[in-house]
Backbone as XML, in Angstrom:
<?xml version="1.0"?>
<chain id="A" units="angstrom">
  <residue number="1" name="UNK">
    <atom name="N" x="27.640" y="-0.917" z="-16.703"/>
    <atom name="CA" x="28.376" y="0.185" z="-16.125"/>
    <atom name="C" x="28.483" y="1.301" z="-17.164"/>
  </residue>
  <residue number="2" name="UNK">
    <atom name="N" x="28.269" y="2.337" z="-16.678"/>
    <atom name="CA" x="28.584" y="3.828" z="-17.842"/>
    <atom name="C" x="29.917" y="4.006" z="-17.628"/>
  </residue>
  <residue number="3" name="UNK">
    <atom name="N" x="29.785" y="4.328" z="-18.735"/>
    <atom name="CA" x="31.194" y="4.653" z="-19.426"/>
    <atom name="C" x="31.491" y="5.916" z="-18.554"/>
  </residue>
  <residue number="4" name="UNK">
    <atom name="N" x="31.215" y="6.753" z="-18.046"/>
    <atom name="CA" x="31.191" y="8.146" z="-17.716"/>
    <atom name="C" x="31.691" y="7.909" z="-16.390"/>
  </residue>
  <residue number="5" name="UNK">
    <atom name="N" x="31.605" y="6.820" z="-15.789"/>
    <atom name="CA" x="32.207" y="6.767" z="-14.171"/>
    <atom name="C" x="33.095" y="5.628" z="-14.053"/>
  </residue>
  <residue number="6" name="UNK">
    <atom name="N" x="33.670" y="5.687" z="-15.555"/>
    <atom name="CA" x="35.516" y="5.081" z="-15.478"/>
    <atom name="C" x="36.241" y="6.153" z="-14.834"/>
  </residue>
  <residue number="7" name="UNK">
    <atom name="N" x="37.165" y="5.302" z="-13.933"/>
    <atom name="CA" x="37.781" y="5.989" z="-13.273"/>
    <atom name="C" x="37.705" y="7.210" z="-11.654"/>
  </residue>
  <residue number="8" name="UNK">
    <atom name="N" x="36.600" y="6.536" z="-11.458"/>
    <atom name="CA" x="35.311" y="7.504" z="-10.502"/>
    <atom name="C" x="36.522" y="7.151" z="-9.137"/>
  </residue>
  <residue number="9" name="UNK">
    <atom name="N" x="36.687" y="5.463" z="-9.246"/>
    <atom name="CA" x="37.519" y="5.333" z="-7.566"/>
    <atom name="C" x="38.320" y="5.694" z="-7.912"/>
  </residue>
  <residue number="10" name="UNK">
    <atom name="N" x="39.454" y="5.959" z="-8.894"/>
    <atom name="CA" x="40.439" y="6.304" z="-8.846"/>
    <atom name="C" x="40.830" y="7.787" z="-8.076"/>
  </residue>
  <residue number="11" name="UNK">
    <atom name="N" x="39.665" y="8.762" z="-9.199"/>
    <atom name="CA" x="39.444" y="10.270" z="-8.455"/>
    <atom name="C" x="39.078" y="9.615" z="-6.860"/>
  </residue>
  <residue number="12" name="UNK">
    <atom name="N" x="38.452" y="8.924" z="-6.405"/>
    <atom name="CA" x="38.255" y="8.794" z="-5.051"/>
    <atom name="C" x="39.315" y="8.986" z="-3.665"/>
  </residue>
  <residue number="13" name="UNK">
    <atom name="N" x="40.087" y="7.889" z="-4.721"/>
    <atom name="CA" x="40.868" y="7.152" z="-3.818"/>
    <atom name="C" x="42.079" y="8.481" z="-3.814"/>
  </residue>
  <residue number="14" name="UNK">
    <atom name="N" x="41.938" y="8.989" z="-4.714"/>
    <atom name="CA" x="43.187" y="10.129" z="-4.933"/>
    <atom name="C" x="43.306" y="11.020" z="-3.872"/>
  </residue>
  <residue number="15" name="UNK">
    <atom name="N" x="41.876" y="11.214" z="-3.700"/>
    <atom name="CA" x="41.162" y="12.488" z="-3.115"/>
    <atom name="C" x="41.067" y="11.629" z="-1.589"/>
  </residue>
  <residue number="16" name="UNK">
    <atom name="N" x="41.432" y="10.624" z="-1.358"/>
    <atom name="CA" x="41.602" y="9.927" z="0.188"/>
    <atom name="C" x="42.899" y="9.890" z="0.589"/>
  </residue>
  <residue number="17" name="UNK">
    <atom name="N" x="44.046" y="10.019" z="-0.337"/>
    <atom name="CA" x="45.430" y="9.984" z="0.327"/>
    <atom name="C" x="45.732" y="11.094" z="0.226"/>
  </residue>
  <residue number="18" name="UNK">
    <atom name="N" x="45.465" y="12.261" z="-0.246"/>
    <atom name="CA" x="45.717" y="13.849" z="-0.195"/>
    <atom name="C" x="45.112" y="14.247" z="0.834"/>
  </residue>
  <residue number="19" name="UNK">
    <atom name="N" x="43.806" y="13.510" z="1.503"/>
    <atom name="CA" x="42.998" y="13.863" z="2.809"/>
    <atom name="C" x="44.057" y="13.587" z="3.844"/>
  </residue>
  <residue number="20" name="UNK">
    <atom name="N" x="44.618" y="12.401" z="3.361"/>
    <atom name="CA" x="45.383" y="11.850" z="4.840"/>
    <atom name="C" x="46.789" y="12.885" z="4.702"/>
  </residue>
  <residue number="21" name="UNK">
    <atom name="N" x="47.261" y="12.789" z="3.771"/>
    <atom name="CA" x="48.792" y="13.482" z="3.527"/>
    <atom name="C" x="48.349" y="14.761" z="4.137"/>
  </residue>
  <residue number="22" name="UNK">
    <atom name="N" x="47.505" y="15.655" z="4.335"/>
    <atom name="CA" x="47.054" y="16.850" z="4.732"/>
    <atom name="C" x="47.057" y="16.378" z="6.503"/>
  </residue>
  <residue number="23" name="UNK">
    <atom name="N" x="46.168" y="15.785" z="6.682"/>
    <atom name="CA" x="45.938" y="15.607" z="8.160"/>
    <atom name="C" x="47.331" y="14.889" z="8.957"/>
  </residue>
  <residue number="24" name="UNK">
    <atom name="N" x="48.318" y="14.159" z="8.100"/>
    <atom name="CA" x="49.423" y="13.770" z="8.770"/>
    <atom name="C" x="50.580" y="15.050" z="8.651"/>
  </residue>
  <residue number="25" name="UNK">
    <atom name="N" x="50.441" y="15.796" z="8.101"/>
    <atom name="CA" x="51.332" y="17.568" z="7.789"/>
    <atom name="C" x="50.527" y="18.442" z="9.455"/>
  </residue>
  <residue number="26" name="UNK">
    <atom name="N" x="49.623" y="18.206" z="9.301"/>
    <atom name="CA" x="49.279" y="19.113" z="10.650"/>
    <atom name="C" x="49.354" y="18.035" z="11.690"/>
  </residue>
  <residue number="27" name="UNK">
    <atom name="N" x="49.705" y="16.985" z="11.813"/>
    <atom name="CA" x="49.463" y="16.187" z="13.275"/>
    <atom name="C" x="51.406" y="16.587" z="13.129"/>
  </residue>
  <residue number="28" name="UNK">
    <atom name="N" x="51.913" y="16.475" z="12.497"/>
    <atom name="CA" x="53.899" y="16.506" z="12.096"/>
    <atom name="C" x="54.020" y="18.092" z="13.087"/>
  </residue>
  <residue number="29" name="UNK">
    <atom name="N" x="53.068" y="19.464" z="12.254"/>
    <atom name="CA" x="53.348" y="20.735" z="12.596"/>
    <atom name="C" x="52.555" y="20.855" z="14.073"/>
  </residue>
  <residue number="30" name="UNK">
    <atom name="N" x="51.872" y="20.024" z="14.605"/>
    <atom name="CA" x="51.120" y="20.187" z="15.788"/>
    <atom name="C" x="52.665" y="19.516" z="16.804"/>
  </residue>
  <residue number="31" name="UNK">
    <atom name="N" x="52.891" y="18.735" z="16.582"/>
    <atom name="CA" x="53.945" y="17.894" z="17.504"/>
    <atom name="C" x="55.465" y="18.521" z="17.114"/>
  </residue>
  <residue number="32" name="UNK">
    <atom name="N" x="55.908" y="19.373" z="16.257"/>
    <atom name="CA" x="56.944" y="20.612" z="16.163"/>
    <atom name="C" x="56.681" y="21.453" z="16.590"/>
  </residue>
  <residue number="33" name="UNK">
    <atom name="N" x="55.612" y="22.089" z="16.763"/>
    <atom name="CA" x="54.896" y="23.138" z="17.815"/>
    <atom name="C" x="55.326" y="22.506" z="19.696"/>
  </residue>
  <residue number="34" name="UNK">
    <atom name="N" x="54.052" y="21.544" z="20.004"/>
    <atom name="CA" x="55.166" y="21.284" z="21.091"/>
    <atom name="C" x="56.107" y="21.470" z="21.793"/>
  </residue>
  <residue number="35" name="UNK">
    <atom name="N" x="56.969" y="20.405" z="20.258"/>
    <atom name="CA" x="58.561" y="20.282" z="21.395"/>
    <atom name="C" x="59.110" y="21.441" z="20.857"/>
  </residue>
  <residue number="36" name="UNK">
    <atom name="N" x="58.541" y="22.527" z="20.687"/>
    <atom name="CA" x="59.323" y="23.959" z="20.518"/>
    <atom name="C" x="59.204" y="25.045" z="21.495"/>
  </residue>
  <residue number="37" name="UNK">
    <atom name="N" x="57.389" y="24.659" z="21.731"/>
    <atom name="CA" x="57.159" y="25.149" z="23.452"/>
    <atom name="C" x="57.811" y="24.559" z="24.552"/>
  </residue>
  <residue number="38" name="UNK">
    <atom name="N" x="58.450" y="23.340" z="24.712"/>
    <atom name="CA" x="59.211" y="22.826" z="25.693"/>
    <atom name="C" x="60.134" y="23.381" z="25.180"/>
  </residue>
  <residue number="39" name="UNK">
    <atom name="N" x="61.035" y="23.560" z="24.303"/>
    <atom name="CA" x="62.562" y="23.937" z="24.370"/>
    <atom name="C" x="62.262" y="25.540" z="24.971"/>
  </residue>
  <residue number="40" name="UNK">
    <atom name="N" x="61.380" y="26.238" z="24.582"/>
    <atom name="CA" x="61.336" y="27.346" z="24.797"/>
    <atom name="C" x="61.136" y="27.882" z="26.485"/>
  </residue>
  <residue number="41" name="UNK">
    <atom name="N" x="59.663" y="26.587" z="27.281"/>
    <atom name="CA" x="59.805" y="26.777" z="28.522"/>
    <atom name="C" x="61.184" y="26.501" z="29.230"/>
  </residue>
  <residue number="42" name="UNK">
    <atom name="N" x="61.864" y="25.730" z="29.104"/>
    <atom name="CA" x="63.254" y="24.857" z="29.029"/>
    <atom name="C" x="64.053" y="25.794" z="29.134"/>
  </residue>
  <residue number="43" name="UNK">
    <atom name="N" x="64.304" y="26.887" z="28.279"/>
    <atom name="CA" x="65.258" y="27.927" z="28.079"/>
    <atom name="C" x="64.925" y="28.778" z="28.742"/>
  </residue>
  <residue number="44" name="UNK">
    <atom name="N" x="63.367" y="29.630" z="29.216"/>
    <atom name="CA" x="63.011" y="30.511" z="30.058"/>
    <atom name="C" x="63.487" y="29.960" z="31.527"/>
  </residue>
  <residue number="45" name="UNK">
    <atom name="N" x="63.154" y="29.028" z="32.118"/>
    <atom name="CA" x="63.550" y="28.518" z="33.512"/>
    <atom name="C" x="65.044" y="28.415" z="33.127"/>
  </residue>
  <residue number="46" name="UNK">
    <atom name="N" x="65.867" y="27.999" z="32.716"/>
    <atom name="CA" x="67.768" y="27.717" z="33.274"/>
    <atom name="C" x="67.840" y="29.237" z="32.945"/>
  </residue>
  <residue number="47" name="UNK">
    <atom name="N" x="67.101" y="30.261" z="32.005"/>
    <atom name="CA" x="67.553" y="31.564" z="32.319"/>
    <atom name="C" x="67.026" y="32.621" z="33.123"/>
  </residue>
  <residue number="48" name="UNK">
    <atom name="N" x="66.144" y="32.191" z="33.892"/>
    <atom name="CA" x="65.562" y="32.667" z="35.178"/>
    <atom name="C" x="66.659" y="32.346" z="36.132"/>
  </residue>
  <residue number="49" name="UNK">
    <atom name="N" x="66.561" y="31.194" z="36.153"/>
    <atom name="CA" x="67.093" y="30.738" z="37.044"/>
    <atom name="C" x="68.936" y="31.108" z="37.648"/>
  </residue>
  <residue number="50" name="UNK">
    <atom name="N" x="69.573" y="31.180" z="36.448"/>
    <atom name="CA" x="70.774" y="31.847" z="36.120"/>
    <atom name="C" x="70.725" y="33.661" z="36.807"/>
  </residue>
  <residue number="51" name="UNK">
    <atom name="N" x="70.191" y="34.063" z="36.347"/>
    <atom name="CA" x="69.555" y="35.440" z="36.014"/>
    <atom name="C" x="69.649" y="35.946" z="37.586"/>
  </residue>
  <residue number="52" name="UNK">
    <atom name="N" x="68.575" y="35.358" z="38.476"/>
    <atom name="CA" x="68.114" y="34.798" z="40.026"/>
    <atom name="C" x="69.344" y="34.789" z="40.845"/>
  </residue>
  <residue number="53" name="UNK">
    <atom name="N" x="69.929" y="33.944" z="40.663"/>
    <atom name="CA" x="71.560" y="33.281" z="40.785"/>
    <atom name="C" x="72.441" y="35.145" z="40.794"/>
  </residue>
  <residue number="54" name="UNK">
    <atom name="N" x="72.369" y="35.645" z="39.868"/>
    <atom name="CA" x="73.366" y="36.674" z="39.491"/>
    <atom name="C" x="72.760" y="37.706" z="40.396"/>
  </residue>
  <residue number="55" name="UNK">
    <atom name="N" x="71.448" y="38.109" z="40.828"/>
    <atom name="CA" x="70.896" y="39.153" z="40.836"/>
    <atom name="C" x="70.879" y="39.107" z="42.413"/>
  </residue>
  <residue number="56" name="UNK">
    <atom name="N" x="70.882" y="37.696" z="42.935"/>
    <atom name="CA" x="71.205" y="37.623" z="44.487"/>
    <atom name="C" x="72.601" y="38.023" z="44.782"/>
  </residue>
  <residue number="57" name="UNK">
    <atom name="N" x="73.363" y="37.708" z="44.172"/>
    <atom name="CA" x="75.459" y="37.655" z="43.935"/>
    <atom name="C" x="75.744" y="36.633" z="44.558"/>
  </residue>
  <residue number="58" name="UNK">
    <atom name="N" x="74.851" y="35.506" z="44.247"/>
    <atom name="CA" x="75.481" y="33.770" z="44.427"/>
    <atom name="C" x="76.639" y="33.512" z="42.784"/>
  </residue>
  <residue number="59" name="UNK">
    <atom name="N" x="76.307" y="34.329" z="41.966"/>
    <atom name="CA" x="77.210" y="34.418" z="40.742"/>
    <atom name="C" x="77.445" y="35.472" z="40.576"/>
  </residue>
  <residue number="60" name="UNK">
    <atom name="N" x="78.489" y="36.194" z="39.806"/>
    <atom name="CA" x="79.134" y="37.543" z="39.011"/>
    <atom name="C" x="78.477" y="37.209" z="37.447"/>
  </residue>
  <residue number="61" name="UNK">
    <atom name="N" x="78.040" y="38.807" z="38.011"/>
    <atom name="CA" x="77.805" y="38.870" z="35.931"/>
    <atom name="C" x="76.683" y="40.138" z="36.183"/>
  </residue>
  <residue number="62" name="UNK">
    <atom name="N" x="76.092" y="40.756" z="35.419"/>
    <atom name="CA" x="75.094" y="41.283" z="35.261"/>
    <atom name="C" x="74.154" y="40.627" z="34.916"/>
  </residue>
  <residue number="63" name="UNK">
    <atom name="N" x="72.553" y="39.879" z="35.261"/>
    <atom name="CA" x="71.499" y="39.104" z="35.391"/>
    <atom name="C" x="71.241" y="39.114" z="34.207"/>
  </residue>
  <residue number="64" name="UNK">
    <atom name="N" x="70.481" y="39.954" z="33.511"/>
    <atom name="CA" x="69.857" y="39.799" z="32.362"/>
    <atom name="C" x="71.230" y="39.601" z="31.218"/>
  </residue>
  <residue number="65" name="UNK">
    <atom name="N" x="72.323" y="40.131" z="30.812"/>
    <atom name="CA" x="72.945" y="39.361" z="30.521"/>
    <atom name="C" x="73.398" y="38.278" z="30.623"/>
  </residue>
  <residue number="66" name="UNK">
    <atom name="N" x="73.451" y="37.326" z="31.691"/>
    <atom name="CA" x="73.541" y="36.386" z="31.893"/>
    <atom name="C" x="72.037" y="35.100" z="31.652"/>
  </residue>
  <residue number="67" name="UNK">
    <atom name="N" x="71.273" y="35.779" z="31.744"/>
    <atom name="CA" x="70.110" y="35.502" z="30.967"/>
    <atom name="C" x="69.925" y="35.571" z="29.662"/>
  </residue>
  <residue number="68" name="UNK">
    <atom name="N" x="70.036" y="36.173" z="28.737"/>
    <atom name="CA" x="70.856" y="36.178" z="27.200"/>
    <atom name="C" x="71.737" y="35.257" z="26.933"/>
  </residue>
  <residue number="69" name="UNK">
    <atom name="N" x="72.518" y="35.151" z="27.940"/>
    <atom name="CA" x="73.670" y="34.173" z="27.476"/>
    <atom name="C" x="73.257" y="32.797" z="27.362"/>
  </residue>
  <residue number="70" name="UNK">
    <atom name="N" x="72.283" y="32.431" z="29.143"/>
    <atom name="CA" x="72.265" y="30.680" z="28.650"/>
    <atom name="C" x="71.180" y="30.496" z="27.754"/>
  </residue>
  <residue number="71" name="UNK">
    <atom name="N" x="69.898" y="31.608" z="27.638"/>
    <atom name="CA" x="68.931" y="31.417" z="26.819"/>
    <atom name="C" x="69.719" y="30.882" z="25.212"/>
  </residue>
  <residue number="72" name="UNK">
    <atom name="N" x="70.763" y="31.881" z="24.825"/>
    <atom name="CA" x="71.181" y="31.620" z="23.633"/>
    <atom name="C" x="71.853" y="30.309" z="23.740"/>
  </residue>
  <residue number="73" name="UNK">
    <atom name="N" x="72.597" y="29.922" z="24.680"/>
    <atom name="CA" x="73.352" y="28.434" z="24.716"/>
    <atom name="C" x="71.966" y="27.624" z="24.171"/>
  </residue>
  <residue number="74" name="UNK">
    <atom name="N" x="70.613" y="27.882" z="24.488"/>
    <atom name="CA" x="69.864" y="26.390" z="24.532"/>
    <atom name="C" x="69.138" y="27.357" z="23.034"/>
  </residue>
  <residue number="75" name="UNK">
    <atom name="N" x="69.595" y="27.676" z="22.069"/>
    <atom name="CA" x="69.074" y="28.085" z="21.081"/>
    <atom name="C" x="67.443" y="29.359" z="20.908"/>
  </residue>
  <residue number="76" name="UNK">
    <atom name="N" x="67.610" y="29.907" z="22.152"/>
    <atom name="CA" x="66.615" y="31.164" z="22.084"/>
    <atom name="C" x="67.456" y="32.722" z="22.202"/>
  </residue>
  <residue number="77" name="UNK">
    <atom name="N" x="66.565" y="33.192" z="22.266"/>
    <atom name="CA" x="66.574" y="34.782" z="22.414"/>
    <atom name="C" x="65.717" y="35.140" z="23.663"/>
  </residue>
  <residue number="78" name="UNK">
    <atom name="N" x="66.966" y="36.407" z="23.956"/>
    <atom name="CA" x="66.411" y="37.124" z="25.261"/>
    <atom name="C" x="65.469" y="38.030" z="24.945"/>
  </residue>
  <residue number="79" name="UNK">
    <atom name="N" x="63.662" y="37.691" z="25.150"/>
    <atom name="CA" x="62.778" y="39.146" z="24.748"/>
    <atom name="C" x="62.588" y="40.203" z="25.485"/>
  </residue>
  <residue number="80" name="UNK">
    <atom name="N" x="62.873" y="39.643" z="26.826"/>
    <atom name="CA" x="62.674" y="40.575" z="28.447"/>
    <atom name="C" x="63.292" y="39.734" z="29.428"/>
  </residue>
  <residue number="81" name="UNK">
    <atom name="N" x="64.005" y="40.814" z="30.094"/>
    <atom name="CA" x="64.366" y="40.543" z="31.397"/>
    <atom name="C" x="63.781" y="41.695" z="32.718"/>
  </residue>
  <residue number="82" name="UNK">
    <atom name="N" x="63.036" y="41.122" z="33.406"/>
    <atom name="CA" x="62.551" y="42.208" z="34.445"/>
    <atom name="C" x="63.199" y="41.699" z="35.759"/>
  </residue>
  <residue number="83" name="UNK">
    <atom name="N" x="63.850" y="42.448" z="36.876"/>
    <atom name="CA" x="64.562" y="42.808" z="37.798"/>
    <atom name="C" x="63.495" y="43.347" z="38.548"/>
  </residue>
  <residue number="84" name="UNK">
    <atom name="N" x="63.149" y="42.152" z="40.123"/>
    <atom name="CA" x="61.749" y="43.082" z="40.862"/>
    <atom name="C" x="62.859" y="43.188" z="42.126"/>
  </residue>
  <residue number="85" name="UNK">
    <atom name="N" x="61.827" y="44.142" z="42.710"/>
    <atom name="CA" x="62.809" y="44.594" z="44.363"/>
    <atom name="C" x="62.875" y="43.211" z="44.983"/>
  </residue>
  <residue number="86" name="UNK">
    <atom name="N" x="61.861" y="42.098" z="45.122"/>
    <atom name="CA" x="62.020" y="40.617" z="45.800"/>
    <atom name="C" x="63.494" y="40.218" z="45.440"/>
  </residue>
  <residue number="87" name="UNK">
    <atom name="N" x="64.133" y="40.625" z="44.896"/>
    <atom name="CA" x="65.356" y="39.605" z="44.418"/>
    <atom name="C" x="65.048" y="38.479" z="43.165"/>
  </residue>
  <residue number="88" name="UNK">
    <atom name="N" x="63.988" y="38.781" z="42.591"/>
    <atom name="CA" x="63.503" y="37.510" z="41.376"/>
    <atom name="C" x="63.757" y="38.407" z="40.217"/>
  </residue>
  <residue number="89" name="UNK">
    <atom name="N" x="63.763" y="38.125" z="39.132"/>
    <atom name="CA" x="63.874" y="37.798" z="38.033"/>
    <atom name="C" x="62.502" y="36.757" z="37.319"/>
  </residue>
  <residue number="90" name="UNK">
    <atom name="N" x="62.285" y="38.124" z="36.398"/>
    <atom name="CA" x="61.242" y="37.166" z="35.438"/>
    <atom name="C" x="61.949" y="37.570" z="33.704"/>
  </residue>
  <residue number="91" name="UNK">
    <atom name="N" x="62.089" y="36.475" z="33.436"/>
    <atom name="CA" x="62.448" y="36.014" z="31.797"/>
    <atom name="C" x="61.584" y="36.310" z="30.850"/>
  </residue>
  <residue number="92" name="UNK">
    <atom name="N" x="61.383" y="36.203" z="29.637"/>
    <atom name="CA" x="60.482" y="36.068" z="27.932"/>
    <atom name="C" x="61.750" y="35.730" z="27.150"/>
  </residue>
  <residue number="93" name="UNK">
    <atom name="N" x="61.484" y="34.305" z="26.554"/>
    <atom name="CA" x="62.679" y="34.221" z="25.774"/>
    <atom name="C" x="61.284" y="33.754" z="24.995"/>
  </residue>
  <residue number="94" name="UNK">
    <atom name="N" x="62.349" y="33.765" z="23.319"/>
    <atom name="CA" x="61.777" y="33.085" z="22.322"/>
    <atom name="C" x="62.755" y="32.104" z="21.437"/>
  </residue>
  <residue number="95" name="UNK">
    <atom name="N" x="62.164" y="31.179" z="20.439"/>
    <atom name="CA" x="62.900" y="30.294" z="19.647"/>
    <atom name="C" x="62.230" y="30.383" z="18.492"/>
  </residue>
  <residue number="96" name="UNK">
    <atom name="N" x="63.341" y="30.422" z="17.302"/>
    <atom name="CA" x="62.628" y="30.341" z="15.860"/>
    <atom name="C" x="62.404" y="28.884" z="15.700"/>
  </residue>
  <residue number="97" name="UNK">
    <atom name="N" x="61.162" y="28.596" z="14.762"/>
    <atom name="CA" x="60.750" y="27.434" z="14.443"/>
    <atom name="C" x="60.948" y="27.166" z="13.123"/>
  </residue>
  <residue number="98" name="UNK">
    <atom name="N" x="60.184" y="26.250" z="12.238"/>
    <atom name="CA" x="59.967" y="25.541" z="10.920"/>
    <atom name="C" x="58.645" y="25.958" z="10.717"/>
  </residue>
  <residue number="99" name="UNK">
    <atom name="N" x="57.765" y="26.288" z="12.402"/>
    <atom name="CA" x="56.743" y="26.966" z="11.547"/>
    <atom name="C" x="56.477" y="28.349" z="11.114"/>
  </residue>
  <residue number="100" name="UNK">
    <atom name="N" x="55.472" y="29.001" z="10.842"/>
    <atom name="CA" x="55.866" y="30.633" z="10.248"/>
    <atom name="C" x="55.658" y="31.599" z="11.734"/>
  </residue>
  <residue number="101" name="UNK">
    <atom name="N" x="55.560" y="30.631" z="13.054"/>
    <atom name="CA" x="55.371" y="31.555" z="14.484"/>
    <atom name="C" x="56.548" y="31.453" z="15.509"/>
  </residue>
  <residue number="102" name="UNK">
    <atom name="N" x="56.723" y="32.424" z="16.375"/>
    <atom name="CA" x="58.185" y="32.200" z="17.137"/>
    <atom name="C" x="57.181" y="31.479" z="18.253"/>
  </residue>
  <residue number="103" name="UNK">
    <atom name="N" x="58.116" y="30.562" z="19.106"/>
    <atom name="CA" x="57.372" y="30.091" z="20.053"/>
    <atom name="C" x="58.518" y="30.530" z="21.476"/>
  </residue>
  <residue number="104" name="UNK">
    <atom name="N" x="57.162" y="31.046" z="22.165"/>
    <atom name="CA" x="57.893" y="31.889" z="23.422"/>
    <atom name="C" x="57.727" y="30.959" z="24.803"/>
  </residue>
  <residue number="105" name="UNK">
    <atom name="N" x="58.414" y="31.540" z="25.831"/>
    <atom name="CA" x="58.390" y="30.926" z="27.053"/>
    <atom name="C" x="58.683" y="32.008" z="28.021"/>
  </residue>
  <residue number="106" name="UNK">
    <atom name="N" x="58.048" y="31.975" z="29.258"/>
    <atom name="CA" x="58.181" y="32.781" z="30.249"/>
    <atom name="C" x="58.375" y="32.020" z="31.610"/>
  </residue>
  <residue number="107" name="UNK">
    <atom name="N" x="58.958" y="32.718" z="32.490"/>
    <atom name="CA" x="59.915" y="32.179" z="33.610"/>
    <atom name="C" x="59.872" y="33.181" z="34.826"/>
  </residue>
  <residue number="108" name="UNK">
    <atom name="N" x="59.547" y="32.881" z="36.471"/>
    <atom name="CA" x="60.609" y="34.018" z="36.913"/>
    <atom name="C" x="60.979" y="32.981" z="38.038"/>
  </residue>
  <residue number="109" name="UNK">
    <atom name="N" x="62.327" y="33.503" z="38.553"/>
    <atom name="CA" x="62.956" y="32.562" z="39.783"/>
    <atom name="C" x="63.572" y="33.308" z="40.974"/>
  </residue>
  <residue number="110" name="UNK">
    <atom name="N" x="64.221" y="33.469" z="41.821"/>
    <atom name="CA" x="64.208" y="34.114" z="42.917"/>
    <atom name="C" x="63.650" y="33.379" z="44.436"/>
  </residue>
  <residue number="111" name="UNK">
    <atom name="N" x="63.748" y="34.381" z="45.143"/>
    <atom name="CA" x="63.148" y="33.581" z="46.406"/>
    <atom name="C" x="62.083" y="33.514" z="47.107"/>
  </residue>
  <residue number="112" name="UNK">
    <atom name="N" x="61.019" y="32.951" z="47.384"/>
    <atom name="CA" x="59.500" y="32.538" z="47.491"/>
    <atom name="C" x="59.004" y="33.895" z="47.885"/>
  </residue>
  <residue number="113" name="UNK">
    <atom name="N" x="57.412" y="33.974" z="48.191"/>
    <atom name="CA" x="57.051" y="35.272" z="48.530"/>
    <atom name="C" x="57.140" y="35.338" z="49.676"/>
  </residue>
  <residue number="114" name="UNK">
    <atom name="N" x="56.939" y="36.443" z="50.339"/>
    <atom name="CA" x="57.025" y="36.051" z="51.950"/>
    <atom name="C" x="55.706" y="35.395" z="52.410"/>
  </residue>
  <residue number="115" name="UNK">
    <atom name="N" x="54.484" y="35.898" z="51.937"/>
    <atom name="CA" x="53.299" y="34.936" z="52.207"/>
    <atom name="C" x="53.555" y="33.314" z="52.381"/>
  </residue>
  <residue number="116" name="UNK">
    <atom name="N" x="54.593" y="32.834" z="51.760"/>
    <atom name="CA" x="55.069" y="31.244" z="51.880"/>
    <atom name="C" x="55.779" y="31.141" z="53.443"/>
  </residue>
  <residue number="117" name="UNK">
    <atom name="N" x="55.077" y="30.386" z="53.945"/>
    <atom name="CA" x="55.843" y="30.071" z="54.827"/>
    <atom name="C" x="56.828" y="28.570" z="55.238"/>
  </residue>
  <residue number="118" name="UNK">
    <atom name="N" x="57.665" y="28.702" z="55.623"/>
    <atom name="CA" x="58.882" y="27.025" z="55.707"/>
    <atom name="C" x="58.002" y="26.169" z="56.005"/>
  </residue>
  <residue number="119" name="UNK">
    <atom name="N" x="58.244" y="24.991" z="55.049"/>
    <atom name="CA" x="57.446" y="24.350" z="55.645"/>
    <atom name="C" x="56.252" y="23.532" z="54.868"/>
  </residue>
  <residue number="120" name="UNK">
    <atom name="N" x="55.586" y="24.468" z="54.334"/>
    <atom name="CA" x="54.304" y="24.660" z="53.985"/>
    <atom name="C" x="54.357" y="24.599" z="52.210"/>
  </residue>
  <residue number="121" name="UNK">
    <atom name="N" x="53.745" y="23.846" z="51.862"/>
    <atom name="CA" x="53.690" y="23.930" z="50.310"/>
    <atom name="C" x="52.855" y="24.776" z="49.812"/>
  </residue>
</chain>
């Protein structure tokens, strides 16, 4: 054996658990990504939905404030609230993460189009 490739597996083996420690950091930031897009869709729908609720006057409040409000209860921010003549409400909320991107969600709720008819899925 040469002397010159003491220590050869060691560099190997070094250079195999820094491979993995790397690839288990992005499978960790891939699956915090995720469940950050669910909290975020999560928060766009109950503040559509709220929003919807206010803008028919099944609730008191002003809509998009009230959209701000539960978005912030479930830990987001209100980015847009749009008010259409249908009586719906469409949402953009966002949530800060751990990673260096905000992760957003969009929503609108209200009452079907008229093209839907009872009945009919």
């Amino acid at each position: 054996m040469d002397k010159r490739e003491n220590g050869a597996g060691t560099v190997l083996a070094m250079g195999l658990v820094f491979a993995i420690l790397v690839l288990m950091l992005m499978v960790m930031a891939l699956g915090h990504a995720a469940v950050a897009a669910s909290k975020a869709a999560t928060a766009a729908d109950l503040s559509a939905l709220a929003a919807a609720d206010a803008y028919r006057g099944l609730s008191t409040g002003p809509p998009c404030q009230i959209a701000g409000d539960v978005a912030a209860l479930h830990g987001a921010s209100l980015i847009e609230c749009r008010l259409a003549g249908d009586q719906s409400v469409q949402v953009k909320v966002s949530i800060k993460t751990a990673l260096p991107w905000l992760s957003t969600g969009m929503a609108r709720a209200g009452p079907p189009p008229d093209t839907v008819l009872p009945g009919q899925p």
